[in-house]
Structures are given as C-alpha cells and as structure tokens.
C-alpha positions as CSV (number, residue, x, y, z in Angstrom):
1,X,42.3,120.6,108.5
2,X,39.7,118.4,109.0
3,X,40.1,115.0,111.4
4,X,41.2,112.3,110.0
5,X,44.3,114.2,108.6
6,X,42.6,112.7,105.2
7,X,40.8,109.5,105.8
8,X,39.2,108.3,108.8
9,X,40.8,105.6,110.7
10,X,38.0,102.4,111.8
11,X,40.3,99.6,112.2
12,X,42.4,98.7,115.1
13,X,44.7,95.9,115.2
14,X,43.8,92.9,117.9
15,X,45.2,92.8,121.5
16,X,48.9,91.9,121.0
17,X,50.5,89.4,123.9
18,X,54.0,91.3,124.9
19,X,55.1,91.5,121.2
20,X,58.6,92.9,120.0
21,X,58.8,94.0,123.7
22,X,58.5,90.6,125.3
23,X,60.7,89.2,123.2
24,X,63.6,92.0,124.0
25,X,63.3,90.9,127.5
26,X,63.5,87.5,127.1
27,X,66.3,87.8,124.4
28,X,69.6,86.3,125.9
29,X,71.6,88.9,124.4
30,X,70.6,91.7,126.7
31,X,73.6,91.3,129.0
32,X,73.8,95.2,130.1
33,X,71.7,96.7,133.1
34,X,68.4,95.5,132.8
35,X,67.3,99.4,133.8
36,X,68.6,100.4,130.2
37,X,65.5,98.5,129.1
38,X,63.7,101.1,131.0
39,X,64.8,103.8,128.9
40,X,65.0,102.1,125.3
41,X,66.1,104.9,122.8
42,X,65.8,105.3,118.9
43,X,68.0,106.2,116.1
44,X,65.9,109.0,114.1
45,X,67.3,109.9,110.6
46,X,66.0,111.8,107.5
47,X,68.2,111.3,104.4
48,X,66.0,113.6,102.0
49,X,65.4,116.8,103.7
50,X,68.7,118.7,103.1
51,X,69.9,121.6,100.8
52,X,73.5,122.0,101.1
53,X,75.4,122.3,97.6
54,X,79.1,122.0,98.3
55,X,81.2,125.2,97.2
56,X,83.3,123.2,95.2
57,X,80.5,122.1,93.0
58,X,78.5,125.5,93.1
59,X,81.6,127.1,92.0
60,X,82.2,124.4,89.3
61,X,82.9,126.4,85.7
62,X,80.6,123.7,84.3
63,X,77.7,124.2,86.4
64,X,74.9,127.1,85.8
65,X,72.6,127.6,88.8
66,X,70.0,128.8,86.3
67,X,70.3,125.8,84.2
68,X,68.3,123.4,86.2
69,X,72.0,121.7,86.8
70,X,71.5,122.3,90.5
71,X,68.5,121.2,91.8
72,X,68.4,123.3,94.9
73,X,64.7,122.9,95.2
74,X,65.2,119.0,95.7
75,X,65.0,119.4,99.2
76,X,62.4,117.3,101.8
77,X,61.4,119.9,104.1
78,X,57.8,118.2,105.7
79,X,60.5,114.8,106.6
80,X,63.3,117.0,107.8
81,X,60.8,119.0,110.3
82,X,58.9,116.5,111.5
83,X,62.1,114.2,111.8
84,X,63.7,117.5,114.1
85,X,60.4,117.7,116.3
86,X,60.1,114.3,116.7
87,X,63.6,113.9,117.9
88,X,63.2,116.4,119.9
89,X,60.3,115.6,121.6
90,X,61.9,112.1,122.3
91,X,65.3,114.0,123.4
92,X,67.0,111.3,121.0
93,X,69.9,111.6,118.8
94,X,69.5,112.6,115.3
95,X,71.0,112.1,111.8
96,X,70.7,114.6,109.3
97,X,71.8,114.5,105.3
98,X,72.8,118.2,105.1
99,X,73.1,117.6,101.6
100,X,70.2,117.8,98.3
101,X,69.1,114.6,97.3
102,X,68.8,116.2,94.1
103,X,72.4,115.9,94.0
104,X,73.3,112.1,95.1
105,X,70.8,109.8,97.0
106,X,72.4,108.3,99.8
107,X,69.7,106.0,100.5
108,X,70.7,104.1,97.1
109,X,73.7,101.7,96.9
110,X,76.5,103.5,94.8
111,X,75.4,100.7,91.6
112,X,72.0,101.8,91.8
113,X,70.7,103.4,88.6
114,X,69.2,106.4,90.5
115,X,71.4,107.1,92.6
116,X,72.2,110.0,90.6
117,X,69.1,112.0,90.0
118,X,68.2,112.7,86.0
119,X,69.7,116.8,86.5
120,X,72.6,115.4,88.4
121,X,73.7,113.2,85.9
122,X,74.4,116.1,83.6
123,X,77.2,117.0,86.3
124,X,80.9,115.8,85.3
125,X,82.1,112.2,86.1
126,X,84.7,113.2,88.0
127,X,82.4,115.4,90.2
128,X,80.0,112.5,91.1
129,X,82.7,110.9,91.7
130,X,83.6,113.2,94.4
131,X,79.6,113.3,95.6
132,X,80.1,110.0,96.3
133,X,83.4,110.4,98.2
134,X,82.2,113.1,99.9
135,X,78.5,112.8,100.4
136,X,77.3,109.4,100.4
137,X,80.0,107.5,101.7
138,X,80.2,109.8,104.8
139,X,76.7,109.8,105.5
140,X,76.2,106.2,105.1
141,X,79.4,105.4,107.4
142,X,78.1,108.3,110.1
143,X,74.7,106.4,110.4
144,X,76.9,102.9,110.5
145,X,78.4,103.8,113.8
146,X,75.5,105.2,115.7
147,X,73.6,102.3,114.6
148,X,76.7,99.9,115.8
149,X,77.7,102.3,118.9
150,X,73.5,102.0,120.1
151,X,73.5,98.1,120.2
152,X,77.0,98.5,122.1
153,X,74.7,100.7,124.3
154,X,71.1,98.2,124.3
155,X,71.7,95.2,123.0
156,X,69.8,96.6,119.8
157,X,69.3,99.9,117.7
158,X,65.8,101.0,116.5
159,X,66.3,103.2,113.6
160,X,63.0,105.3,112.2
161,X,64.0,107.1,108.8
162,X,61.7,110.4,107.7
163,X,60.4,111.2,104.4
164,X,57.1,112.3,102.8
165,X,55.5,111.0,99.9
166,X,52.8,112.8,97.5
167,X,49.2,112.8,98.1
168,X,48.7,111.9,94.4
169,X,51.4,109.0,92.2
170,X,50.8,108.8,88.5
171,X,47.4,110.4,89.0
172,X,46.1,107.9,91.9
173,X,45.7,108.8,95.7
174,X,48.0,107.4,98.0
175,X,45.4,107.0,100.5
176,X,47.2,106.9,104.0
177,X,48.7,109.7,106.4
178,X,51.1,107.6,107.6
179,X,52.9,104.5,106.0
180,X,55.6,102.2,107.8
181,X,57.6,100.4,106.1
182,X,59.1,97.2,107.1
183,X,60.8,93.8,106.3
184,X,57.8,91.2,106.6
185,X,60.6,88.5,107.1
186,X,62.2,90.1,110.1
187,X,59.7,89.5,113.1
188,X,60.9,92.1,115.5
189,X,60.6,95.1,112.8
190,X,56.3,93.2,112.2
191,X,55.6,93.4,116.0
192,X,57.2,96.0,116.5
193,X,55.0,98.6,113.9
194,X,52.3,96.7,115.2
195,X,52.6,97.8,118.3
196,X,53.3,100.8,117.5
197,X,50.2,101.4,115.2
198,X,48.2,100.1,118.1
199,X,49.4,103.3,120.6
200,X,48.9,105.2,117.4
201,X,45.3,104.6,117.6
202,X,45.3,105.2,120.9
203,X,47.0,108.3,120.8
204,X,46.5,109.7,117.5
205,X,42.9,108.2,116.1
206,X,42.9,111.0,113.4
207,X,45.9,109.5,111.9
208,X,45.4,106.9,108.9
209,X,48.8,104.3,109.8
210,X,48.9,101.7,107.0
211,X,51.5,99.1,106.7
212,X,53.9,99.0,104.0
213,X,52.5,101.7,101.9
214,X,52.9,103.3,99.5
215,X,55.6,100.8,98.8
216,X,57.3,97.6,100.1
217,X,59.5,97.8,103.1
218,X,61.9,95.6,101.2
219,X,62.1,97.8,98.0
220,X,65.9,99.6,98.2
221,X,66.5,102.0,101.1
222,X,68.8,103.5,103.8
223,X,67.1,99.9,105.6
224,X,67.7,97.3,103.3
225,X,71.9,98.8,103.4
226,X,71.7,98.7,107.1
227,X,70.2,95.3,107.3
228,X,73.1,93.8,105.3
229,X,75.6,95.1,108.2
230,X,73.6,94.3,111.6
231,X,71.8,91.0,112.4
232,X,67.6,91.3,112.8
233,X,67.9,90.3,116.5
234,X,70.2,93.4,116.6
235,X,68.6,96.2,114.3
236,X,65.0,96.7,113.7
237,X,64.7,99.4,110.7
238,X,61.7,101.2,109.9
239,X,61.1,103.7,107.4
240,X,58.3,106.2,108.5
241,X,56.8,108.0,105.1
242,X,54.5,111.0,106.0
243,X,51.8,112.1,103.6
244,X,52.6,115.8,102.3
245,X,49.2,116.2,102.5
246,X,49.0,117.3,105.9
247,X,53.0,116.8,106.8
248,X,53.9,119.8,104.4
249,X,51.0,122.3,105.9
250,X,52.0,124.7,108.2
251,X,49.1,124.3,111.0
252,X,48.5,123.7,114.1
253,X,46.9,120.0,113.2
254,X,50.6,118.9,111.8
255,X,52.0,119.8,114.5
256,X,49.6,118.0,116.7
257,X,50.2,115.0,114.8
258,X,53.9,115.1,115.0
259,X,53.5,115.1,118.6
260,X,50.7,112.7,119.1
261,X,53.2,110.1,116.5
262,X,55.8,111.0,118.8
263,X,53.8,110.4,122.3
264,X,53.2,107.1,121.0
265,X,56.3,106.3,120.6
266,X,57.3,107.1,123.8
267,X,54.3,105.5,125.3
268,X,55.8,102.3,123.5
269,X,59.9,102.6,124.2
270,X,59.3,103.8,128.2
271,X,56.2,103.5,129.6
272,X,55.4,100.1,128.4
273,X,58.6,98.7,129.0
274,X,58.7,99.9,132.1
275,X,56.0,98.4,133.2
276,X,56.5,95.0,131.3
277,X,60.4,94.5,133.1
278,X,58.0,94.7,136.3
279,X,56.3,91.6,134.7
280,X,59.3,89.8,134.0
281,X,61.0,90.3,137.3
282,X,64.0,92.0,135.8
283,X,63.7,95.5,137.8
C-alpha cells in the first residue's frame, strides 16, 4: 500500500493554545484527584461490526436463511478490528454490538425510518418488536451507563465510535482515510479533534484526517442519542469513520495505521496532559 494510505496529507492545522485540554483543567467541575487528569481514559465503541442472529429469530418458521431474510453478511468487520486493536492498544474499555446491523441499527432512534434495514423489514412485526426489546434498547442502555459511570469517574466521558465507509458513494470518491465527526456547536468535541488531527500529523503523516466527512457530525447517530442525555461540558462524542480502502486490507500498513491513530491518542489523553497539569500547578 502505497503512503498516503490514498491521498497525501500537506496541510497541518496552526499551533493550538491548550485547547480542549486547558479547558478540562480549568473547568470547575473536576472536583476528583487532580492525578485522574493524568490518566484521562476513553469510551471506545463500534455499533456496526457484529454478526450475531438470535436463535429465536434464526429458528423463526418465517425466516429462510437462503432468502436474503437474514442478512448475515451485514457485518462491519474493518470498524470492529480496528475498534478491538485500538482499545487494546489504549488498555481502555470497550463496547461491542454483538448483533448484525442488518438486523436493527442501534445507532438509529427507534422512530427512525431505517432503523430497520430494507431485508429486515420483511421480518414479522412482532419480531422487530422483540429486536428492539432485545437488541437496541440493551445496547443503547449498556453504552448509557459507561458513558454516565466514566464522568462519575473524570468529570467527563470521551466516547470514539468505529465504523468504515466506502471508498466510492453513488459513484464519487470519498477522498479521506480518516473522517471525524463532530458537533461544530459543541466546543470541546472542535478542539478536541483538532488536537487530535494535529498529533495525527505528527504521528501518522500518511494518514488523510478530514473533518466532518463523509458526512455531518450532527446527521443521526449513536452521538446525537448520547448528547440528548449528558451535558457538552460532560460528554464529548466523536464518531471515527475509517476508509475501507485501506481499513478493510489485511496488511501490515493497516495495521500500522491503527496503531499510529492509536499512539496519537495516547500522546493526546496522557502525555500531554501530563505535562499541561505541570503547567497549571495541579500535580
């Protein structure tokens, strides 16, 4: 794979004054042992990459595997791997959808119109009712409480969502390796993937990072849910969209960017804060 993963990367953002770190130090609801500030940690989640069918619907007399009813091949795979590596990397918790999104989309509210994918929709009423009893509602409430159990911990929870995206939409490229995605009227979630696009660079210069794209940061997700629940000077949500490109090739290079995307996280959650506590005379 040649470097850049597919396009060069020849802009760098300017020198950024503290940022979203700064501000988490001077923000008068860090009350707990300044040290934790030290050690910030993130939430890391992937909503698409599962393939679990539940036995009860697999078994379902009105279901033919072989009839395109159940979409096991609906499954992110690049996002789930590079989610796990990344998480592991980090030694941070991890939330996982065991579950196909080709069966029920739990990053849709349960009113959305897609939440039920086109070849789910041809399952029984009262069995999407039970997805959503069973699948959605679960998943949704599971990510709830880590989210609420890390600001108990912090002060705050960082939350970084997986998925991939297609090199190519309705016959255009989607010209990026990486895409964060954001809500441009919360400030800490802006300084916060600009800082992290500027380690990037530094870390990772083959990588392409581009800002809200493919799509808006606003646009319906696992995010916009969460950000109805917890307060923006309490939950900074970021989806993190991977080309398949590269994310969904086997290779060394993948794996290298995983880690360098990883690193620079790090570099932005430890070192940095580490070092800026020292600045504030909070050690």
């Amino acid at each position: 794979m040649k470097l850049s993963l597919l396009w060069s990367s020849s802009y760098r953002y300017g020198e950024r004054s503290w940022g979203f770190v700064g501000r988490v130090l001077e923000s008068p609801c860090i009350t707990k042992q300044i040290w934790a500030i030290g050690q910030m940690s993130v939430i890391i989640s992937c909503e698409t990459g599962g393939d679990r069918i539940p036995d009860w619907l697999s078994l379902s007399p009105g279901v033919e595997r072989d009839a395109g009813i159940l979409p096991l091949h609906k499954t992110d795979g690049p996002a789930r791997y590079a989610a796990t590596r990344m998480a592991a990397k980090l030694n941070e918790r991890i939330l996982l959808n065991e579950y196909s999104a080709g069966l029920v989309d739990v990053t849709r509210s349960i009113r959305h119109r897609s939440v039920f994918p086109v070849s789910a929709k041809k399952i029984q009423e009262h069995e999407r009712k039970r997805l959503i009893e069973e699948v959605h509602v679960p998943y949704r409430e599971r990510l709830k409480q880590a989210i609420a159990d890390q600001i108990d911990e912090q002060g705050y929870s960082i939350h970084l969502s997986v998925r991939s995206f297609s090199l190519r939409k309705n016959g255009k490229l989607q010209r990026t390796d990486v895409g964060l995605l954001y809500d441009p009227a919360r400030e800490d979630e802006v300084d916060f993937c600009l800082d992290w696009i500027d380690e990037m660079y530094a870390d990772v210069p083959m990588v392409r990072v581009r800002r809200n794209y493919p799509r808006r940061g606003t646009v319906e997700s696992i995010h916009t849910a969460m950000r109805t629940v917890f307060a923006d000077h309490a939950y900074l949500g970021i989806e993190v969209l991977l080309n398949r490109a590269w994310a969904a090739r086997e290779v060394y290079r993948r794996d290298e960017a995983i880690d360098g995307i990883a690193r620079s996280l790090c570099v932005l959650l430890d070192d940095e804060t580490e070092t800026d506590a020292i600045a504030y005379n909070v050690a």
